[in-house]
C-alpha positions as protocol buffer text, in pm:
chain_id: "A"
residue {
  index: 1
  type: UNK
  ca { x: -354 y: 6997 z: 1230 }
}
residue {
  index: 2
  type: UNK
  ca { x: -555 y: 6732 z: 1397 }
}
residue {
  index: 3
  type: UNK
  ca { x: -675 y: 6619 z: 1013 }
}
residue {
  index: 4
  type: UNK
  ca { x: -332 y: 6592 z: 898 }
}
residue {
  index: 5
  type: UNK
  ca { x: -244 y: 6297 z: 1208 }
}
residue {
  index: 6
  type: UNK
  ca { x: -523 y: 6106 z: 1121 }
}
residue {
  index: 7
  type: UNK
  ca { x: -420 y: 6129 z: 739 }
}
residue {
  index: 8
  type: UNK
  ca { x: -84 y: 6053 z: 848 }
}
residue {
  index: 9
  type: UNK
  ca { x: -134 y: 5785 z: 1079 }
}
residue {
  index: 10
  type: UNK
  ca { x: -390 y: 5635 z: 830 }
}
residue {
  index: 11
  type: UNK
  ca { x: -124 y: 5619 z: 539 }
}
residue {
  index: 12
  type: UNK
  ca { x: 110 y: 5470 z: 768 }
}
residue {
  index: 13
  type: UNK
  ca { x: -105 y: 5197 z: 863 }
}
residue {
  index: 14
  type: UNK
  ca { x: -219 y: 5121 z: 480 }
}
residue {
  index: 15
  type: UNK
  ca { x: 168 y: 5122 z: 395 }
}
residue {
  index: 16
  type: UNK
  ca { x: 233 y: 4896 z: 699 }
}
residue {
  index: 17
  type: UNK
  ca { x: -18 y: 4641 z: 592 }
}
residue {
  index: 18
  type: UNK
  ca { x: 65 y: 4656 z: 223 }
}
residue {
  index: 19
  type: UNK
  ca { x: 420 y: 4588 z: 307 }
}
residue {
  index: 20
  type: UNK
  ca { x: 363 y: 4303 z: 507 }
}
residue {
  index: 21
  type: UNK
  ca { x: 111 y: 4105 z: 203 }
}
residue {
  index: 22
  type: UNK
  ca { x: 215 y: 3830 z: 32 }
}
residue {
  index: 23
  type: UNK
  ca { x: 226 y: 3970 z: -322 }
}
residue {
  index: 24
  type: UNK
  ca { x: 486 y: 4226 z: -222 }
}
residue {
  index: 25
  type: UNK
  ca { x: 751 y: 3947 z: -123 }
}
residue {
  index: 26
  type: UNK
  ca { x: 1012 y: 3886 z: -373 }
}
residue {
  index: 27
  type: UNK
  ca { x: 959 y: 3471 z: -453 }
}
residue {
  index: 28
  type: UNK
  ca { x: 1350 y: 3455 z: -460 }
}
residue {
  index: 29
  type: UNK
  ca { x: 1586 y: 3592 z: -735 }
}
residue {
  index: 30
  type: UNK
  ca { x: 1630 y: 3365 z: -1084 }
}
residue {
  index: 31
  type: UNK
  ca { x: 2025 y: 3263 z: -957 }
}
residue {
  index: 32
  type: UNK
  ca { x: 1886 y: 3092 z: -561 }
}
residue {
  index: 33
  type: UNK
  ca { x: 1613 y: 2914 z: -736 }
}
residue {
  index: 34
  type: UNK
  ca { x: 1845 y: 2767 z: -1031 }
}
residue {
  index: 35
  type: UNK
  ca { x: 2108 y: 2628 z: -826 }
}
residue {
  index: 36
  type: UNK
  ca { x: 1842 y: 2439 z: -607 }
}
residue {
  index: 37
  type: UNK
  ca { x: 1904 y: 2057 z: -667 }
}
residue {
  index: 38
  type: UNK
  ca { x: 1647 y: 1890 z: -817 }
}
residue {
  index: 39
  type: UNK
  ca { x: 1525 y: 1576 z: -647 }
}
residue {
  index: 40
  type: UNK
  ca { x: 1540 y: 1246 z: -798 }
}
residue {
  index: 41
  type: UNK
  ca { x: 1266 y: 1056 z: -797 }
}
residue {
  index: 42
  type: UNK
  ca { x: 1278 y: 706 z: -692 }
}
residue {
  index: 43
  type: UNK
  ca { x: 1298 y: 396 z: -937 }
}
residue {
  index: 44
  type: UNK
  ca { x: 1068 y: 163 z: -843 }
}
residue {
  index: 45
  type: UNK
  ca { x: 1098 y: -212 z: -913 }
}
residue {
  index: 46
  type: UNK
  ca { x: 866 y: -406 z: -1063 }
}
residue {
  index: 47
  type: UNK
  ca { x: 681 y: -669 z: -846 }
}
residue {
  index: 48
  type: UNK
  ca { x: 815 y: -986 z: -966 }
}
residue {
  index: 49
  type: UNK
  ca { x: 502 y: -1246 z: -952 }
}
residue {
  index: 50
  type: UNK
  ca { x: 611 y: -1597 z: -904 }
}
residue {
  index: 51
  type: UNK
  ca { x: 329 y: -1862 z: -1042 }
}
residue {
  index: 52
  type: UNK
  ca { x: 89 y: -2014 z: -827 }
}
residue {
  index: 53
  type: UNK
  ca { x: 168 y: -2404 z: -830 }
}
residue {
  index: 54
  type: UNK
  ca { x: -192 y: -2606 z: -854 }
}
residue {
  index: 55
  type: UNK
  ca { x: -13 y: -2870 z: -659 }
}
residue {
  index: 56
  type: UNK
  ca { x: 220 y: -2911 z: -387 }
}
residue {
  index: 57
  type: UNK
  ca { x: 371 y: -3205 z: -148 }
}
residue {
  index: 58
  type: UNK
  ca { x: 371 y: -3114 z: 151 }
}
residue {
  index: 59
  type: UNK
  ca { x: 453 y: -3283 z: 476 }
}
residue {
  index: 60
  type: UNK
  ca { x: 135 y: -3372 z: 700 }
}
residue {
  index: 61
  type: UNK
  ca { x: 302 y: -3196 z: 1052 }
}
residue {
  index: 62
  type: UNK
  ca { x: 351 y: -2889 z: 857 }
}
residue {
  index: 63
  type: UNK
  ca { x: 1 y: -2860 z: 734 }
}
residue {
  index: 64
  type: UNK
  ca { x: -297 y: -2779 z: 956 }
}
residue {
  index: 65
  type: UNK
  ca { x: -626 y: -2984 z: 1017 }
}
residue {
  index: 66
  type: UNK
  ca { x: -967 y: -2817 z: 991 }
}
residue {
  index: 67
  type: UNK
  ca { x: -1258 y: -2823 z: 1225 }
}
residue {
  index: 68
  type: UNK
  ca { x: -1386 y: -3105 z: 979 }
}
residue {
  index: 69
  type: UNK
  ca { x: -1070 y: -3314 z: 1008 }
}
residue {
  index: 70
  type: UNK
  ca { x: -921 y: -3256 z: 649 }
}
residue {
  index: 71
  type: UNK
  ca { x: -582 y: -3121 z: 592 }
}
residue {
  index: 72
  type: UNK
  ca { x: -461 y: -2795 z: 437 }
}
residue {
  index: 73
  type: UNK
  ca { x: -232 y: -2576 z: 404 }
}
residue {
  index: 74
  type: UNK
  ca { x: -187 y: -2215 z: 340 }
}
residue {
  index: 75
  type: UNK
  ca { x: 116 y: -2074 z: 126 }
}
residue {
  index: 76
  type: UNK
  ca { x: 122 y: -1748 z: -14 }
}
residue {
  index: 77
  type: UNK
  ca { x: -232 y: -1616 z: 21 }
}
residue {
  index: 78
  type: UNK
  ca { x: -329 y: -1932 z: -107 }
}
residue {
  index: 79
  type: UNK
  ca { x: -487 y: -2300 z: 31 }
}
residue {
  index: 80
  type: UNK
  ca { x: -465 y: -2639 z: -37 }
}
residue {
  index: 81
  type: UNK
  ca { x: -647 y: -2906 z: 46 }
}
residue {
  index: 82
  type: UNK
  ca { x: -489 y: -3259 z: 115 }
}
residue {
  index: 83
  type: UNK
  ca { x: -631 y: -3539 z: -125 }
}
residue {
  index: 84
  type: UNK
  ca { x: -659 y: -3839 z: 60 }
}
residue {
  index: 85
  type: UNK
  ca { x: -588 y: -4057 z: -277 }
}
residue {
  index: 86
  type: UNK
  ca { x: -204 y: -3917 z: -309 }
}
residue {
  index: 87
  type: UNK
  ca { x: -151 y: -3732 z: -32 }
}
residue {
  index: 88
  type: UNK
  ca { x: -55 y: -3419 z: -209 }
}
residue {
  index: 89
  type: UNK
  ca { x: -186 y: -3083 z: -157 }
}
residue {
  index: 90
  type: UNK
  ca { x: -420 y: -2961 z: -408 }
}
residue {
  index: 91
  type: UNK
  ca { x: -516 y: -2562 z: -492 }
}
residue {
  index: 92
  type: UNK
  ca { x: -814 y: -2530 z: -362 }
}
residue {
  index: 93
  type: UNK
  ca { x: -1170 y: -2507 z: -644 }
}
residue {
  index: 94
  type: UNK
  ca { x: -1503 y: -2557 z: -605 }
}
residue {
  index: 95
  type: UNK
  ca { x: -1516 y: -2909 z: -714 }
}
residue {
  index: 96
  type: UNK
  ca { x: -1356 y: -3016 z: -463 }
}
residue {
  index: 97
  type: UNK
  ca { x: -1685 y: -3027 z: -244 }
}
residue {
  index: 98
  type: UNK
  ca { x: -1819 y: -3335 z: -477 }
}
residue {
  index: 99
  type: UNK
  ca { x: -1487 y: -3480 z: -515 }
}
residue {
  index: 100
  type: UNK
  ca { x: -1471 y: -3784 z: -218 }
}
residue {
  index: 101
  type: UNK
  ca { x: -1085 y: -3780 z: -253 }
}
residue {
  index: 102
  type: UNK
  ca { x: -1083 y: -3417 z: -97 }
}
residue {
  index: 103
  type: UNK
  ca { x: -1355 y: -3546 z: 201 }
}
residue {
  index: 104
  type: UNK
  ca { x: -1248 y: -3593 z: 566 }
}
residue {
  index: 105
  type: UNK
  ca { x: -1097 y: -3958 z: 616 }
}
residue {
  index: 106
  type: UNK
  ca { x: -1384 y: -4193 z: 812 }
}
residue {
  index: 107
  type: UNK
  ca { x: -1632 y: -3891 z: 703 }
}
């Protein structure tokens, strides 16, 4: 008698446990899961890129003055440096650095 509890009480707890795993759950029936909307994914836009201009005119309040005394002026991600010859705003390059028109006025 005593045997036949503990076989009893043994199944029940290996049926409890198999009932509650996760390969005994139904994943849904075919009808739930074909009626589900499917979402729409978005449309992205394409990044429009507008050219960089190599020179711009810009007025001399607006732009900024650097710890050397030239002016520039930052637009878009990019600067440009003032040449003193025209007084437009130039993209800034390397040569600039040997070019007197792009040095500090008096400097």
């Amino acid at each position: 008698m005593n045997r036949n509890i503990v076989l009893i009480t043994v199944y029940l707890i290996l049926t409890g446990l198999a009932a509650c795993s996760k390969k005994t759950h139904p994943s849904g029936s075919p009808a739930t899961s074909a009626e589900a909307p499917v979402a729409a994914k978005p449309v992205k836009k394409p990044v429009i890129k507008t050219a960089v201009p190599k020179v711009i005119t810009v007025n001399d309040a607006a732009a900024k003055r650097s710890l050397d005394g030239r002016y520039y002026y930052d637009l878009e991600g990019h600067r440009y440096w003032r040449n003193n010859r025209d007084g437009k705003y130039y993209l800034f390059h390397k040569s600039m650095f040997d070019n007197p028109d792009f040095k500090a006025p008096g400097g």
